[in-house]
C-alpha positions in Angstrom: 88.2 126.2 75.5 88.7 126.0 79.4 90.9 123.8 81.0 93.6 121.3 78.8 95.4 118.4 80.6 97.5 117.6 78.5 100.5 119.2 76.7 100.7 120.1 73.3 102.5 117.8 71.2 103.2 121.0 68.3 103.7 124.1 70.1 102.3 127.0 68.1 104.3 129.6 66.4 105.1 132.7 68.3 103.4 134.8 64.9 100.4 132.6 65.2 99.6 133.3 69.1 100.2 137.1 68.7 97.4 136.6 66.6 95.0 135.2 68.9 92.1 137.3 70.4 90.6 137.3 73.1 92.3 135.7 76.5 94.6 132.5 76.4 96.9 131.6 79.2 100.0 130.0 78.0 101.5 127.2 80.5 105.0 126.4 80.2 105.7 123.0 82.0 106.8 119.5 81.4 104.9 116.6 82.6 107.5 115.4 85.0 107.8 118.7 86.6 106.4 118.5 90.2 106.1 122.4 90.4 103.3 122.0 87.0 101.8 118.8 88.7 101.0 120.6 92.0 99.9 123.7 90.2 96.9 121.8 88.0 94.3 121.7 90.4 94.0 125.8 90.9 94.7 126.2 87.8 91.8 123.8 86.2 90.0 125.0 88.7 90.5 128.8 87.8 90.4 128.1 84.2 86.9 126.0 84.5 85.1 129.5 85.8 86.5 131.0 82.9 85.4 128.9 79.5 85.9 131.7 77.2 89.9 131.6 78.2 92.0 129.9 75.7 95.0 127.0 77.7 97.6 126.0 75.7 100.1 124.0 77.8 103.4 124.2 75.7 106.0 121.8 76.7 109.2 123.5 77.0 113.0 122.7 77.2 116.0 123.6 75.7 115.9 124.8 71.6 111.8 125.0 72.0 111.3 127.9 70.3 108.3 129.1 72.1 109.3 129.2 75.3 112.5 130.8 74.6 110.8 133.7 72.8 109.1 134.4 76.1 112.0 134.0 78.0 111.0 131.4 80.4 113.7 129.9 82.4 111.5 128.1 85.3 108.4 126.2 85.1 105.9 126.2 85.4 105.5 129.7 84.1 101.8 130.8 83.2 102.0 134.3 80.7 98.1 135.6 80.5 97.6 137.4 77.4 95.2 139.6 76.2 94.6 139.7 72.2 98.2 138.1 71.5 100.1 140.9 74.4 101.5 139.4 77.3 99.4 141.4 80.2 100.3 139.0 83.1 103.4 136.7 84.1 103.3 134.0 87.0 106.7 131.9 87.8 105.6 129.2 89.9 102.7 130.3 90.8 101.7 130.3 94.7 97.6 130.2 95.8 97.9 134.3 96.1 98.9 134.6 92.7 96.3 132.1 91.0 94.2 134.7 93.0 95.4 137.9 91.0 95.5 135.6 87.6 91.5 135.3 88.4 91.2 139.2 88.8 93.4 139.6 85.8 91.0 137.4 83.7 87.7 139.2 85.0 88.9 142.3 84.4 88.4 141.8 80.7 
C-alpha cells in the first residue's frame, strides 16, 4: 500500500470505501494545487513508515462526487479513516499536524 504519487484517475464510490478495513488516508488535491505539491514530501514520508496504511489520492473539483460527500471545500484535505469511519480530518495540513496524523495512525 504506502505512499501513491499519483491521483486516481476513477475515484472510488463513497459505499465502496466505507467498506474498507483497516487504515486508508484519503487525499483530496489536484495536481496543480501548490498547497498538495508542498504537502507530498511529509506526507510520503509519513505514509512510507506506515505500509499497512491504504493512500488513495482522489482528484476533486466541482460535481466529483467523492469529495463532495465529505464535504471538502479546500485542498489539500487528508480524512484518516479507520475501517471506512472518518477518525481524523487535516485541511491543509501544517508540519504539527502531519505530526498528530502519525500518532493517529500508531494508535491503531
Amino acid at each position: 500500500m504506502a505512499f501513491e504519487s499519483d491521483y486516481a484517475l476513477d475515484e472510488p464510490a463513497r459505499a465502496d470505501v466505507d467498506r474498507w478495513p483497516g487504515d486508508t488516508v484519503l487525499e483530496f488535491g489536484a495536481p496543480w494545487c501548490g498547497h498538495c505539491i508542498a504537502a507530498q514530501p511529509e506526507l510520503r514520508a509519513l505514509l512510507d513508515g506506515a505500509p499497512d496504511v491504504r493512500h488513495v489520492k482522489v482528484e476533486d473539483g466541482r460535481g466529483r462526487p467523492l469529495g463532495r460527500s465529505y464535504r471538502v471545500k479546500l485542498w489539500p484535505t487528508l480524512v484518516l479513516l479507520r475501517d471506512g469511519e472518518e477518525v481524523m480530518r487535516l485541511v491543509r495540513p501544517s508540519h504539527a499536524d502531519f505530526a498528530q496524523l502519525a500518532e493517529a495512525i500508531r494508535a491503531d
